[in-house]
C-alpha positions in Angstrom: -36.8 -14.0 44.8 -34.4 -16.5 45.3 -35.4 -18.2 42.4 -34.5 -15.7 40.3 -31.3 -14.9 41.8 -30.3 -18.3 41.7 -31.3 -19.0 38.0 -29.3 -15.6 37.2 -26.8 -17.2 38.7 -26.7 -20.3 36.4 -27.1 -18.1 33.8 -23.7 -16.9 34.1 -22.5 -20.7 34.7 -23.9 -20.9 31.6 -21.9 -18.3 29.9 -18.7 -19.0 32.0 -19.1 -23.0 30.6 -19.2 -21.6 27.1 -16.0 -19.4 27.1 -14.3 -22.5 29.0 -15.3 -24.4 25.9 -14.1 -21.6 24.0 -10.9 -21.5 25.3 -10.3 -25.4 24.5 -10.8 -24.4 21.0 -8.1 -22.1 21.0 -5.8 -23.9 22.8 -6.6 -27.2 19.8 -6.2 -24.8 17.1 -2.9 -23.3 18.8 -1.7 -27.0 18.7 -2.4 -27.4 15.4 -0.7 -24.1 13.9 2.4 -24.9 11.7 5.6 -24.2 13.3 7.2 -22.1 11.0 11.1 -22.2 10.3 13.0 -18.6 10.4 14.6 -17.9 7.5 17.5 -16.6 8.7 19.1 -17.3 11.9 20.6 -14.1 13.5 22.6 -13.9 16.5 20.5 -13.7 19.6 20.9 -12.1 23.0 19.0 -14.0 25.6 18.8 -11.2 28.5 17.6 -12.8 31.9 17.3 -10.6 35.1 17.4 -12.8 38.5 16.3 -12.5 42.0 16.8 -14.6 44.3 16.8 -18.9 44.6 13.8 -20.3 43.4 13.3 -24.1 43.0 14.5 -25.5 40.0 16.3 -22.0 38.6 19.1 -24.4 37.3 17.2 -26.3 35.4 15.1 -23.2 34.3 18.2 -21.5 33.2 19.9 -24.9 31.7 17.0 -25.0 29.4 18.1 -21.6 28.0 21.9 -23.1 28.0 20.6 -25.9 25.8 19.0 -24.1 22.8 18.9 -25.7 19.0 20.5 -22.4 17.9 23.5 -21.7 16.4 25.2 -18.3 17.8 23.4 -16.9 21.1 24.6 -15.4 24.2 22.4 -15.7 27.6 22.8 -12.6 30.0 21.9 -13.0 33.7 21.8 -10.0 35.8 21.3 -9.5 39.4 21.5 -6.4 41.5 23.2 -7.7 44.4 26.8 -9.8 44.3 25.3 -11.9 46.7 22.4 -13.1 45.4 22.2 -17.1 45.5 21.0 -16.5 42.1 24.9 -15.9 40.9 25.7 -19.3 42.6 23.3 -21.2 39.9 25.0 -18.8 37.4 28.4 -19.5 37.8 27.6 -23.0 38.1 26.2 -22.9 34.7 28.9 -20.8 33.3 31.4 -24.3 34.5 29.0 -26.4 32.7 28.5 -25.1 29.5 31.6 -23.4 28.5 30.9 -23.6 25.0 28.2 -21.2 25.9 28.3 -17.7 25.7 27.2 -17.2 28.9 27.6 -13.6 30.9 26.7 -12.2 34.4 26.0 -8.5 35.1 25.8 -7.3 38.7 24.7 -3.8 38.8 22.3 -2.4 41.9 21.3 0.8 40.4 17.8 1.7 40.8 16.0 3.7 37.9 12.2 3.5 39.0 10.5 1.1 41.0 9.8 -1.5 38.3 13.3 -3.5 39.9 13.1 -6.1 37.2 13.6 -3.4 34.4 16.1 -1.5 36.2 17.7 -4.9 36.1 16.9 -5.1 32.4 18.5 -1.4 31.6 21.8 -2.3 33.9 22.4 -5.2 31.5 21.7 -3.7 28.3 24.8 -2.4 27.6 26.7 -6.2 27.5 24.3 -7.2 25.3 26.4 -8.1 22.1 23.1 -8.7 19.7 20.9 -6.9 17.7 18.3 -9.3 18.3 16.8 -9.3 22.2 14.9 -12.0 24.1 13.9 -10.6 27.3 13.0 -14.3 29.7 11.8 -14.9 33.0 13.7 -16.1 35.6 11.2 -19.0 35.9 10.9 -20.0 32.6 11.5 -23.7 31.1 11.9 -24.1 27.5 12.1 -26.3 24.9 15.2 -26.3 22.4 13.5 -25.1 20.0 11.9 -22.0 22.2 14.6 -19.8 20.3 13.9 -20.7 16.7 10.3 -19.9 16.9 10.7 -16.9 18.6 13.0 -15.5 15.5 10.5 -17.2 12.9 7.5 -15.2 14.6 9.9 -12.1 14.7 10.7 -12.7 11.4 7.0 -12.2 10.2 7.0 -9.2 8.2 5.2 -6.3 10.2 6.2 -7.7 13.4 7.8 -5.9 16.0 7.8 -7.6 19.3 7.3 -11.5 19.9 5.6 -12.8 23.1 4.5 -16.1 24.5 2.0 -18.1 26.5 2.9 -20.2 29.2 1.5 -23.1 31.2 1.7 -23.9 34.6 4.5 -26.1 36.3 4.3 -26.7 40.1 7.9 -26.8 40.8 7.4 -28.2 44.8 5.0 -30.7 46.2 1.5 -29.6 47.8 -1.7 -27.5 47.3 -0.8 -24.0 47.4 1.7 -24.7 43.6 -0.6 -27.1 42.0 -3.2 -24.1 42.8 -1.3 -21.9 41.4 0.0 -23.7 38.0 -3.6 -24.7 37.3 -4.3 -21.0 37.0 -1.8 -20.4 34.4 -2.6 -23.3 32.4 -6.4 -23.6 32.9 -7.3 -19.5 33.1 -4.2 -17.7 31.4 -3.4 -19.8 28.5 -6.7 -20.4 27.5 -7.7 -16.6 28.3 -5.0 -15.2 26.1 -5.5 -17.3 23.2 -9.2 -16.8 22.9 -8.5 -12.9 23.3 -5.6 -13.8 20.3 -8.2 -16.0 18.1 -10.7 -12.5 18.6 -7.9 -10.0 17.1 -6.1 -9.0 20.5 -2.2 -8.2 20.4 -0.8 -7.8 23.8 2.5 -8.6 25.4 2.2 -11.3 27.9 5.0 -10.5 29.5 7.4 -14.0 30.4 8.9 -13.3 27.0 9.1 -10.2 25.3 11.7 -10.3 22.1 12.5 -7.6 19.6 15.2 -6.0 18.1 17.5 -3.1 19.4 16.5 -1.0 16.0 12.9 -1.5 17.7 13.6 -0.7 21.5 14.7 2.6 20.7 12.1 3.7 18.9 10.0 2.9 21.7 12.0 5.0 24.1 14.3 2.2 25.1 13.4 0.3 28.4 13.6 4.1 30.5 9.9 4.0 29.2 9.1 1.0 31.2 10.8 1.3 34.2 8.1 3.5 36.3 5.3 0.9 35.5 4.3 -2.3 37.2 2.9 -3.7 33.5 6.3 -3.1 31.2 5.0 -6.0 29.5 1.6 -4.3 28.3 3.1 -1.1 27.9 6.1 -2.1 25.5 3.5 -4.0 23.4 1.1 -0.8 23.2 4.4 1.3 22.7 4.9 -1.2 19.6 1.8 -1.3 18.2 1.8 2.9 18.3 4.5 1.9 15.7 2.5 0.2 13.4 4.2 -2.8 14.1 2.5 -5.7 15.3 2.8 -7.8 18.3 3.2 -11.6 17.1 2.9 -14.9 19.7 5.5 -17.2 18.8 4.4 -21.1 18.4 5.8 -22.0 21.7 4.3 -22.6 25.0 7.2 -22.4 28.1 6.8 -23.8 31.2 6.2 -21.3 34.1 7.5 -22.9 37.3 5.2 -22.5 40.6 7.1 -22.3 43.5 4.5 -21.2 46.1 4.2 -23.7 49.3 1.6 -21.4 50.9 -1.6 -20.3 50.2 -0.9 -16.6 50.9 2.2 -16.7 48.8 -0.4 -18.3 45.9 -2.7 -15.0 47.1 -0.3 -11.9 47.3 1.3 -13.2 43.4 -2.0 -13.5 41.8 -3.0 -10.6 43.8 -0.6 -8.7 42.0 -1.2 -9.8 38.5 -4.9 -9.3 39.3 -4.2 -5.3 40.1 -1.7 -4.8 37.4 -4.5 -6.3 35.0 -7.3 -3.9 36.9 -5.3 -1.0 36.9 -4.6 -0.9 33.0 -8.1 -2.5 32.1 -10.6 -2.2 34.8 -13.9 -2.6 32.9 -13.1 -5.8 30.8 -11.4 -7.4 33.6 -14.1 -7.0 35.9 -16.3 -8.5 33.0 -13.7 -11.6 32.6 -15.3 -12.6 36.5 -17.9 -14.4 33.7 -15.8 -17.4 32.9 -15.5 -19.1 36.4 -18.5 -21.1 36.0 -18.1 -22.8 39.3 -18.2 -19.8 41.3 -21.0 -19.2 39.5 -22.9 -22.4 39.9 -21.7 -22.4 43.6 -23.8 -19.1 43.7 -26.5 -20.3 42.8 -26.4 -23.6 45.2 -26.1 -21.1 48.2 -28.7 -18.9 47.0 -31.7 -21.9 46.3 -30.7 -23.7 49.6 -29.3 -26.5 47.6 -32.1 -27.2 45.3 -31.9 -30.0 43.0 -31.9 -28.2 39.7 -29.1 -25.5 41.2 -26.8 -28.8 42.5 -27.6 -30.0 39.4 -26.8 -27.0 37.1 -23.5 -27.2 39.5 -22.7 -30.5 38.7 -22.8 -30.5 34.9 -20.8 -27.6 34.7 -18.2 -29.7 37.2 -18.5 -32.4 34.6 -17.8 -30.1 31.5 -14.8 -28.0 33.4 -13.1 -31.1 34.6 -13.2 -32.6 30.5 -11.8 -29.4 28.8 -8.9 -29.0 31.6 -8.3 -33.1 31.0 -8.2 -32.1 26.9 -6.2 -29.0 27.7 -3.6 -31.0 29.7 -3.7 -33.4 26.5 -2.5 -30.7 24.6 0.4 -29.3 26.8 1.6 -32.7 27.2 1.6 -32.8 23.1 3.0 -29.3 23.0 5.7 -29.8 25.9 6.6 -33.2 24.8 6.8 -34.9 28.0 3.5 -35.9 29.6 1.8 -33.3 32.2 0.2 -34.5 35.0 -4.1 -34.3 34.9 -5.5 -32.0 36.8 -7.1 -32.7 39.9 -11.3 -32.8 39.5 -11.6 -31.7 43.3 -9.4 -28.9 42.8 -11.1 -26.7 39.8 -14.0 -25.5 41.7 -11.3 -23.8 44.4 -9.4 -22.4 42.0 -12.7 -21.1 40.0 -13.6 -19.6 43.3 -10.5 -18.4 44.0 -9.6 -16.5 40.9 -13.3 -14.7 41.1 -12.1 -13.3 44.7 -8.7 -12.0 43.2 -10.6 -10.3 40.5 -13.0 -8.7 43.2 -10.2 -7.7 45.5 -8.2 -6.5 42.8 -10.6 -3.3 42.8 -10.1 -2.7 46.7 -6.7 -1.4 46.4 -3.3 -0.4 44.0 -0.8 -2.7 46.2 1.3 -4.9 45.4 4.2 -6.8 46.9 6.4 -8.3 43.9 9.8 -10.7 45.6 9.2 -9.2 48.8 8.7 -5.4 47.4 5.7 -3.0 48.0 5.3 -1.7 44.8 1.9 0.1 43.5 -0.4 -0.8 40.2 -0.7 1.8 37.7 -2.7 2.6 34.0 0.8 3.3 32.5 0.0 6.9 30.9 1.9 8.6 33.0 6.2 9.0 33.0 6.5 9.5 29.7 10.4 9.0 29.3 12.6 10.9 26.7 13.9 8.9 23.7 17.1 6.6 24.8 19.9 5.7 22.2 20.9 2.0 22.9 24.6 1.2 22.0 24.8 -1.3 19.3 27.9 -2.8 20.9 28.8 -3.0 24.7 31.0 -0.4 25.8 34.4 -1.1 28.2 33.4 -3.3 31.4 34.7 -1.5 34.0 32.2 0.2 35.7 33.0 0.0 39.8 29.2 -1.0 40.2 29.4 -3.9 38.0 31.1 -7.1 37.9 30.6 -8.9 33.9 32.1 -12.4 33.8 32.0 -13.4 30.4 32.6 -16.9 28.7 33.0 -16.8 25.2 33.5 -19.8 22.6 
């Protein structure tokens, strides 16, 4: 009996090998794909809620200051005035003054998805028909907003998204843990599911156009949901429209120093994921291979052909995530650092738990708020018309500080 448990177990090493070899494909033929120029070069509005300090924000937010592009404003929003957040803001604002660069404060609440109530409180400064909704955490290169408009430029395209890679952003286990996942399980997992047909919103960018917003019901649509991202892109594609990646890859910075911090934001992706999707992501447990292979150890004893088995696929996981850090360093242009050998069978082991736990419960904790998963067919809001021009600043709520050049 424990023969055959264990050999089922390489099995799935076996299969979990192949789709990591799959995903090095993807990420090589990603890095190959022509970058396309947009033929025209509208006026963009870079909309980016904020919560909080995080290491490197400045730089994080300076990368958005320093975009090849030739008219753009950058919104940054926060919900309360003093939020360490505005500090890094203002700072900016001093720095760049040739920048068009705004600050909404606004705590109004309209659901409990915080970071789109943020989103809706900002809308109405927005001066652009075109919208690039960006993480907070998000480094990019300058030209991160010229590929998004190409890709949105694509005819039948109505939202643009990205994929990210991992940056740990402070020293230790706990952030290099946590950026390997992005770049090693996320990237490559969302551009094999691209390469098989898939169009979903990945959430750290989301651009479209105003025209397009509304006919999705504006952001009031999103606001009672924990996935806005997957739920504006299926709200698109009900459209007709397609959802497009641009030929970009940011930089998601990783500031977790502890373990459980790593746990409860993984956690969280993992339920949103579940909630929306439970039977294919409880398949996707398949492509940790070293979970598998560790299985399979543990069930022999430790027999040779099991440590073995364990080993090869080591061998093989270790290679693609050496070739896949190749890549980013190609794609970031700036070297990224390997990734550690001794540290891919924790996080394949890791990442399995999270997907198993992920069906034990619907909570959340997102920048220190409980918040619940949900499938996102529910709160259906009434259509929204968005101003195409921001209205008089003076509601008592808000404070908008904007530098114009």
């Amino acid at each position: 009996m424990a023969f055959i448990i264990s050999s089922a177990f390489l099995l799935l090493a076996v299969f979990g090998t192949l789709q990591v070899i799959a995903g090095l494909f993807a990420v090589w033929a990603f890095a190959r794909a022509q970058n396309p120029a947009p033929v025209r070069r509208p006026a963009v509005t870079i909309m980016k809620p904020v919560c909080g300090n995080e290491p490197l924000l400045e730089e994080a937010i300076r990368s958005f200051c320093e975009q090849d592009y030739p008219h753009f404003q950058l919104l940054i929003g926060a919900r309360d005035a003093e939020d360490p957040a505005l500090v890094v803001a203002r700072r900016l604002q001093r720095r760049f003054p040739r920048c068009d660069i705004g600050i909404v404060i606004d705590s109004r609440l309209h659901g409990q998805n915080r970071k789109i109530s943020n989103l809706m409180n900002m809308l109405s400064a927005a001066k652009h028909k075109v919208l690039v909704i960006a993480d907070s955490d998000l480094h990019v290169r300058p030209d991160y907003l010229s590929q998004i408009v190409a890709a949105l430029q694509t005819p039948g395209t109505g939202l643009v998204t990205t994929v990210c890679s991992g940056g740990a952003t402070v020293p230790g286990f706990a952030a290099k843990l946590g950026a390997t996942h992005i770049s090693h399980t996320f990237l490559t997992g969302a551009l094999v599911a691209v390469a098989v047909g898939r169009q979903d919103c990945l959430g750290g960018t989301m651009a479209l156009t105003r025209e397009t917003l509304e006919r999705v019901n504006g952001l009031e649509a999103l606001v009672a949901h924990l996935a806005d991202d997957n739920i504006l892109g299926q709200n698109v594609l009900k459209l007709g429209l397609q959802v497009k990646l641009a030929a970009t890859v940011p930089v998601m910075a990783v500031p977790e120093r502890s373990l459980r911090a790593v746990w409860q934001h993984e956690l969280r992706w993992a339920r949103t994921i579940r909630a929306l999707a439970p039977i294919a992501y409880g398949a996707s447990i398949i492509q940790f291979p070293l979970f598998w292979a560790s299985l399979a150890v543990l069930a022999s004893g430790g027999g040779w052909l099991d440590i073995g088995g364990f080993l090869v696929a080591w061998l093989i996981r270790y290679g693609v995530a050496r070739e896949i850090d190749r890549s980013l360093s190609r794609m970031r242009g700036r070297r990224v650092a390997p990734t550690p050998a001794w540290l891919l069978p924790v996080r394949d082991i890791l990442s399995a738990v999270e997907i198993v736990a992920s069906f034990c419960g619907n909570a959340v904790v997102w920048r220190g708020h409980a918040m619940r998963s949900d499938h996102g067919r529910r709160h259906h809001a009434p259509a929204l018309h968005l101003p195409s021009a921001p209205p008089a600043y003076a509601h008592a709520a808000r404070e908008l500080d904007v530098m114009t050049s």
